[in-house]
C-alpha positions in Angstrom: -40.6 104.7 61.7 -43.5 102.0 62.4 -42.5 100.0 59.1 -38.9 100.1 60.3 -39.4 99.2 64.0 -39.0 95.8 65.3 -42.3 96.6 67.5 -44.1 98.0 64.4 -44.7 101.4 66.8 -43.6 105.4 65.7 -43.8 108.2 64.0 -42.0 110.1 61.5 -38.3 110.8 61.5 -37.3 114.6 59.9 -35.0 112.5 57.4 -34.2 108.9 57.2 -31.2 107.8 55.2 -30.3 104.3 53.4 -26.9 104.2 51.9 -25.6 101.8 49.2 -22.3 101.6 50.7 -19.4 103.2 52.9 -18.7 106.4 50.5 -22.2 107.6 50.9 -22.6 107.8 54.6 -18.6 109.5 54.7 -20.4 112.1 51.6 -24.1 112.2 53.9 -21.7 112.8 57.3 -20.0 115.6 55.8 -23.1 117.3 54.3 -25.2 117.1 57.3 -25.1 120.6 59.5 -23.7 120.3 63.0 -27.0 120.7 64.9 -28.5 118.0 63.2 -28.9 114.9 65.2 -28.2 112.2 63.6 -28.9 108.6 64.8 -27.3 105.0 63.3 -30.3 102.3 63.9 -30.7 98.5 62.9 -33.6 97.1 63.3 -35.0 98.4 66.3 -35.2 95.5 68.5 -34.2 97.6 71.9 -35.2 100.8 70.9 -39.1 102.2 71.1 -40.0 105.1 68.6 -42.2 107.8 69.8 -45.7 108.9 68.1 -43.7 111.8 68.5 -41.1 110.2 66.2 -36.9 111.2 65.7 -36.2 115.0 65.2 -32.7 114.8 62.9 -31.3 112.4 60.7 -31.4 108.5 61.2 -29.3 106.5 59.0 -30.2 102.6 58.4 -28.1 99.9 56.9 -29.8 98.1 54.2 -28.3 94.9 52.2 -25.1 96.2 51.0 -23.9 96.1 54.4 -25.3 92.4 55.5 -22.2 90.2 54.2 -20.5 86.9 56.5 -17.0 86.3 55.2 -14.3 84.1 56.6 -10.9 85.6 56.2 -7.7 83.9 55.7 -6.4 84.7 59.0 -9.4 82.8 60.6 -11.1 85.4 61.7 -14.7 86.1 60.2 -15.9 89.8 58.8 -19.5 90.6 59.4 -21.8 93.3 58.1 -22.9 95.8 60.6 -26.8 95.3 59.1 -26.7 91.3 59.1 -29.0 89.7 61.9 -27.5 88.5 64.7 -29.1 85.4 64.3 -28.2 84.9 60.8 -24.5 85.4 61.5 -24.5 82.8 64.3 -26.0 80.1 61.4 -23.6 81.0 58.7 -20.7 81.3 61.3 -21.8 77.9 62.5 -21.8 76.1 58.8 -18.2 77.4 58.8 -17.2 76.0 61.7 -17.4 78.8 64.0 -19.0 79.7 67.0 -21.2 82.5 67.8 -23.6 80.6 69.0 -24.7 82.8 71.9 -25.8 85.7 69.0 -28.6 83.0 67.6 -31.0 84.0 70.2 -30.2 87.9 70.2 -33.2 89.6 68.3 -30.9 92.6 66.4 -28.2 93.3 63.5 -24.6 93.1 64.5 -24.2 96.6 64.2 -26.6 97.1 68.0 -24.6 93.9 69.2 -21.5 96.1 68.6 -22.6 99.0 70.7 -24.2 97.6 73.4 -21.6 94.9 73.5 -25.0 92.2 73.5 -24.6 88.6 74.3 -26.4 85.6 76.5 -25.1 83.2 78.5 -22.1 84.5 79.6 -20.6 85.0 76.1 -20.7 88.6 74.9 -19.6 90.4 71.3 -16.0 91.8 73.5 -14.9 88.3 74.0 -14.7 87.8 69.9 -14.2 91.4 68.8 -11.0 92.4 66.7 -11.5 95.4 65.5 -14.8 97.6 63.5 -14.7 99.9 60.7 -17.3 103.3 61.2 -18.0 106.7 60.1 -17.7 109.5 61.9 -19.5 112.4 62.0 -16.6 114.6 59.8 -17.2 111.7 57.7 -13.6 110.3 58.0 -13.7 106.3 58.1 -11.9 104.9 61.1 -11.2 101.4 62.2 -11.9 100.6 66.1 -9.7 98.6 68.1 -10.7 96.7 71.8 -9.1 99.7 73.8 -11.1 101.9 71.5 -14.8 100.3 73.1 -14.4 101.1 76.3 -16.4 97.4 76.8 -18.6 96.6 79.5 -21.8 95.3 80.7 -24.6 96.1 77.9 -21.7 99.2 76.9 -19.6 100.8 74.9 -18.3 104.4 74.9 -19.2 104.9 71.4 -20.9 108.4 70.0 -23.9 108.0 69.6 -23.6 109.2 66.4 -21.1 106.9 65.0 -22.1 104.7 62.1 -20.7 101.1 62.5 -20.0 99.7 59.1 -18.4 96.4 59.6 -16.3 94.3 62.1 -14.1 91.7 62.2 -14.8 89.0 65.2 -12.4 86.0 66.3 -14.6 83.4 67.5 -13.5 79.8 68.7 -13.8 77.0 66.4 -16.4 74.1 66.5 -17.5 71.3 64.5 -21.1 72.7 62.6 -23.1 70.0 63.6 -22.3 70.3 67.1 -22.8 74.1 67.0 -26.1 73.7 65.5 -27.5 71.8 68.4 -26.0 73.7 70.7 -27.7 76.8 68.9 -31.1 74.3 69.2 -30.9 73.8 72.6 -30.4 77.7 73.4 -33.8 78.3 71.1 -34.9 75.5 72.8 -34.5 77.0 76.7 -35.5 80.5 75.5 -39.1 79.5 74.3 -39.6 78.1 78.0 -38.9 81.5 79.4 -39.9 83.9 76.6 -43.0 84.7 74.1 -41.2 83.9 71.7 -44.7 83.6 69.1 -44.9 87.0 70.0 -43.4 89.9 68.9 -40.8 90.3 71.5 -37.6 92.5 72.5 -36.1 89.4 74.2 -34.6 90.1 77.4 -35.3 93.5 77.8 -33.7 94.9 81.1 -30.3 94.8 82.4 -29.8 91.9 84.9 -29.0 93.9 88.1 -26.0 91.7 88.6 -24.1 93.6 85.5 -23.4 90.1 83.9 -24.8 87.1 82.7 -25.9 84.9 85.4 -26.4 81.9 83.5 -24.0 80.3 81.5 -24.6 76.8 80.3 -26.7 75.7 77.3 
């Protein structure tokens, strides 16, 4: 898991998983025996991998699941694997802001579960809906009530596979949402590593929100 972990740190996983698209995680889902763990990941940026490493299944997202497009509703559809970051750059050449995800070390998929965001913005406030696997393999699309959305939270299994999602985010004009995403890069290299190989934030402020919300 070392070559797959954000901190470069673990050991082996019993079976690790790369699909080329949706079918083969619904096929892998069904094939898998029930006392099996199995365990979605991205890229690691909040988790830590034992020596020890993952006993069960993990399945990671590669390329085929990394995709920005904007839909003709105005509403944007993101691949679970993409990195937040990158998301935040395309959705700002289109003229969209999710600015707060350009600082958020992780793949939209994480930012999905954990409901990430900075500066008092978080993935819930743009979130339509999410396509995922479950564990019987049957592909179902997630709705806000589904979530269960809170601080750093979602009620998700932990064995659900997030494919893809479909976020609502306000409009802006791109070169404004570029320096605004400069200015955020900007303030975070004052307060964090950032040459470093870092989580970012990596504890819950005790507040259960973000406490800071201009940029």
């Amino acid at each position: 898991m070392a070559d797959l972990s954000w901190l470069r740190v673990g050991g082996a996983v019993d079976l690790l998983f790369q699909p080329a698209h949706m079918a083969d995680i619904s096929t892998f889902m069904r094939a898998v025996p029930d006392d099996v763990n199995v365990m979605p990941i991205g890229v690691c940026s909040n988790l830590i991998v034992r020596d020890g490493g993952i006993r069960g299944a993990v399945i990671r997202l590669g390329r085929g699941f990394n995709g920005f497009e904007v839909m003709a509703n105005g509403c944007v559809r993101v691949g679970a694997s993409a990195l937040d970051a990158q998301i935040a750059k395309k959705a700002a050449e289109a003229g969209f802001d999710l600015t707060f995800l350009r600082t958020i070390p992780g793949a939209i998929g994480g930012a999905i579960r954990m409901n990430a965001g900075c500066y008092g913005h978080y993935l819930a406030d743009v979130f339509v809906s999410a396509t995922a696997v479950r564990r019987d393999g049957k592909v179902v699309t997630l709705k806000p009530q589904d979530m269960d959305f809170a601080y750093r939270h979602t009620g998700l299994p932990p064995d659900l596979v997030i494919v893809q999602a479909v976020l609502s985010p306000p409009k802006g004009e791109p070169a404004a949402l570029e320096a605004k995403m400069a200015a955020a890069l900007e303030m975070r290299a004052k307060s964090q590593p950032v040459k470093e190989r870092s989580c970012g934030s990596t504890f819950r402020n005790p507040a259960g929100f973000s406490t800071y919300s201009g940029y």
